[in-house]
N, C-alpha and C positions, 0 to 999 in steps of 0.2 A: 634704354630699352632693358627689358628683364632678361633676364636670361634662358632660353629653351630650357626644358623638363624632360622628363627621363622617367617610363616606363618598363621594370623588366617583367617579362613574362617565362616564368619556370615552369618544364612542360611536360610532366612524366609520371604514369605511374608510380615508377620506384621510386621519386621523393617522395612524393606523397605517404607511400607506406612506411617509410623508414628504411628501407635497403639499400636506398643512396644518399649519402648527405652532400647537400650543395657546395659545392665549392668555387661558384662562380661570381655570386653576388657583393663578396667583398672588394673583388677586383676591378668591377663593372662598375658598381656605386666609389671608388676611389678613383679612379681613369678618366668616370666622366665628371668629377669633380674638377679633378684638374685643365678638364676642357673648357671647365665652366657649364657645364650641362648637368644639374643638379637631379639625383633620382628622386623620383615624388612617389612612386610607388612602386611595390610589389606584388606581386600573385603566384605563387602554384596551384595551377591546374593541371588534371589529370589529361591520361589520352583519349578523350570523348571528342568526335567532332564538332560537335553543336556546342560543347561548351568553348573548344578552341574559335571557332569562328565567332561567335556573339563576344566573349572575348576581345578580340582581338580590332573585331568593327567598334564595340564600348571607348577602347584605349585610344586605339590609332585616331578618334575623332577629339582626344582630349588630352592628350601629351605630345609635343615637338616630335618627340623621339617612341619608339617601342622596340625593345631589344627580346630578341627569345632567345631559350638555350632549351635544345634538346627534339628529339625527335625528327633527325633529318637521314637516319642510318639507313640500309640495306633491309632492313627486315619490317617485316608487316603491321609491326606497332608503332612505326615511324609515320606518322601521317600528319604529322607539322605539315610540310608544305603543299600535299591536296588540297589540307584546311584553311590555308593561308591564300592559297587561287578562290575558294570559293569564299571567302571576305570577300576579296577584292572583287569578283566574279566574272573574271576571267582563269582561260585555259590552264590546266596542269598539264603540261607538255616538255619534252625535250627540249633543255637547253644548248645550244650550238656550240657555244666556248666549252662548256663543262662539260660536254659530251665527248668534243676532240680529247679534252684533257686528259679525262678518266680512262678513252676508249686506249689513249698513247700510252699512260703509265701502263693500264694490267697489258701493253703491247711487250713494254718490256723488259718486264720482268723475265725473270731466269728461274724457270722455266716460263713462259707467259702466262701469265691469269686468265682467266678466264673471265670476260666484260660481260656476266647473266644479267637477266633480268634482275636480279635483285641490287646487284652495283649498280642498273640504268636508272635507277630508282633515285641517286642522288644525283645523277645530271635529270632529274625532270624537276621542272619549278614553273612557279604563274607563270605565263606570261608577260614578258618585260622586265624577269627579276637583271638585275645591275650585280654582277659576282663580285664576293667579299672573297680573295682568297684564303687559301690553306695552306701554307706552306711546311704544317707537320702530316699530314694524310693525304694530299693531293684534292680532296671532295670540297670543295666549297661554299660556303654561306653566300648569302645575296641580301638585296635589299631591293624591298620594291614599296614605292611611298614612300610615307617615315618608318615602313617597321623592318628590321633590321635583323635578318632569319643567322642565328648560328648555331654551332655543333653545343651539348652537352658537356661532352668532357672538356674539363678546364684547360688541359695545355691548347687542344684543338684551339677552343672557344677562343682561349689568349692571342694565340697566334692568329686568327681571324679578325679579331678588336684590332690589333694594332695594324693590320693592312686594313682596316675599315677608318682608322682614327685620321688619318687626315683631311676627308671625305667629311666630316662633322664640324656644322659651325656653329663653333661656342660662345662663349660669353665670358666676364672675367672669372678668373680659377675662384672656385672654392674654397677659403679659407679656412683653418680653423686653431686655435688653443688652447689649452686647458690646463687646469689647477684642481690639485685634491687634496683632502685634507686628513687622516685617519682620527680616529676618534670622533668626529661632527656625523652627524647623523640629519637625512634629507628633511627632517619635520623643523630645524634649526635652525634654517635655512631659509626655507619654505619664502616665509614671507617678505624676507629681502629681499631673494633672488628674483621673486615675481615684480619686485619696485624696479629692480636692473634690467632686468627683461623690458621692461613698459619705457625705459629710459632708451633702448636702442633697438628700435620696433623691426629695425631693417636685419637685426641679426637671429639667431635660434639657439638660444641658451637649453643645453639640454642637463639637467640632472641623473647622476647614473650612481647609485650606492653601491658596494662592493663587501664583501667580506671573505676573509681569509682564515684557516683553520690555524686556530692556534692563538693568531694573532688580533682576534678583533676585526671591524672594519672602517670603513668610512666613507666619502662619497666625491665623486670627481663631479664637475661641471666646467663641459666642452661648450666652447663659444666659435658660432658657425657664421660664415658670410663670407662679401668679395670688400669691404673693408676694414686693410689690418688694420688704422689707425683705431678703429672704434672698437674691433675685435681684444686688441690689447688694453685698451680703455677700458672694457666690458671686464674682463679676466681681471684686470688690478680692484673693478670694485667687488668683484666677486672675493680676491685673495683677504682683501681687509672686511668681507663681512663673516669667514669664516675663524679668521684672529677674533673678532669681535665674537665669535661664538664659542670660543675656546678652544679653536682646535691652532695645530700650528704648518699651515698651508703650505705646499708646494709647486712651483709650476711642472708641467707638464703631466701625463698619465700615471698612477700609480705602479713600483715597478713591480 
């Protein structure tokens, strides 16, 4: 069987414009490698409802999985999860666990919080979401379907992925290793690498050239899959076609 696939969806004004750089996506596409549940795609979109919901109906009909980050907070420009009941097209309402939760923490705090309408905002979700906890904020992610609702900021996010990650059924882990070479250049390459590639149809040989100031560059190629044997096989004809190109190879990433 293949292994389940992996949509993230980034949800925010401020990436989009450059005032937030994501910091989610590395950790999500390495996590769910290791589950076995490889990302196939990405997207940031903005806070629009219509684009969030067409969206999110597009993905959830064509990846295992859909992951979001972002747009689940206390204030007015969080409408991830309105937008996510009216995918589904059921209610945005009060959730019962999240609501005890939330209404307990601001209970007791010192001096007590205050549980306004804009806190009640992240215990409301579709109807039927299934809570991801939080264990750094107390507010919680959820999941309803395959798509898989979490916080923005990465410690949050992190901390919600890993009380979500047992809950996800993977496939074998995602493998990978690589060789680089300084001085070979990707045009040198090229047409070997595309004969190695065609040789292990089941693996994703990627190409990535690099340059460093001062020093010249050269060009890594990562070999991806859930078999090491063929993965290491791949890398060895890779390491002897760029000896044969003049360079003199290394395993693993350039340091």
């Amino acid at each position: 069987m293949p292994n389940p696939t992996a949509c993230l969806l980034i949800i925010g004004n401020e990436v989009l414009s450059g005032r937030t750089r994501d910091a989610n996506l590395q950790f999500l596409a390495t996590r769910l490698g290791e589950i076995g549940i490889p990302m196939k795609e990405v997207r940031v979109i903005p806070d629009v409802p219509e684009v969030i919901i067409n969206t999110v109906n597009e993905v959830r009909a064509k990846f295992d999985h859909v992951f979001t980050t972002g747009g689940i907070g206390p204030t007015h420009d969080d409408i991830t999860s309105e937008c996510i009941a009216r995918a589904f097209g059921v209610p945005w309402e009060p959730q019962p666990e999240a609501w005890h939760a939330l209404e307990s923490y601001y209970a007791r705090q010192n001096p007590p919080g205050d549980f306004n309408a804009a806190r009640q905002r992240m215990a409301t979700m579709p109807r039927g979401a299934i809570l991801i906890e939080n264990s750094v904020s107390i507010a919680p992610g959820y999941t309803i379907g395959n798509v898989h609702v979490m916080a923005g900021v990465p410690r949050i996010m992190q901390s919600m992925f890993e009380a979500l990650a047992p809950r996800l059924q993977g496939g074998p882990p995602i493998l990978s290793r690589s060789v680089h070479a300084h001085g070979v250049v990707e045009g040198a390459i090229a047409e070997g690498l595309s004969a190695i590639q065609q040789s292990y149809a089941d693996l994703d040989l990627g190409s990535y050239p690099y340059y460093r100031q001062g020093g010249g560059g050269g060009v890594a190629v990562v070999a991806k899959g859930t078999d090491l044997a063929a993965i290491e096989a791949a890398v060895q004809e890779v390491f002897a076609l760029m000896q044969k190109c003049g360079g003199t190879p290394a395993m693993g990433e350039p340091g």
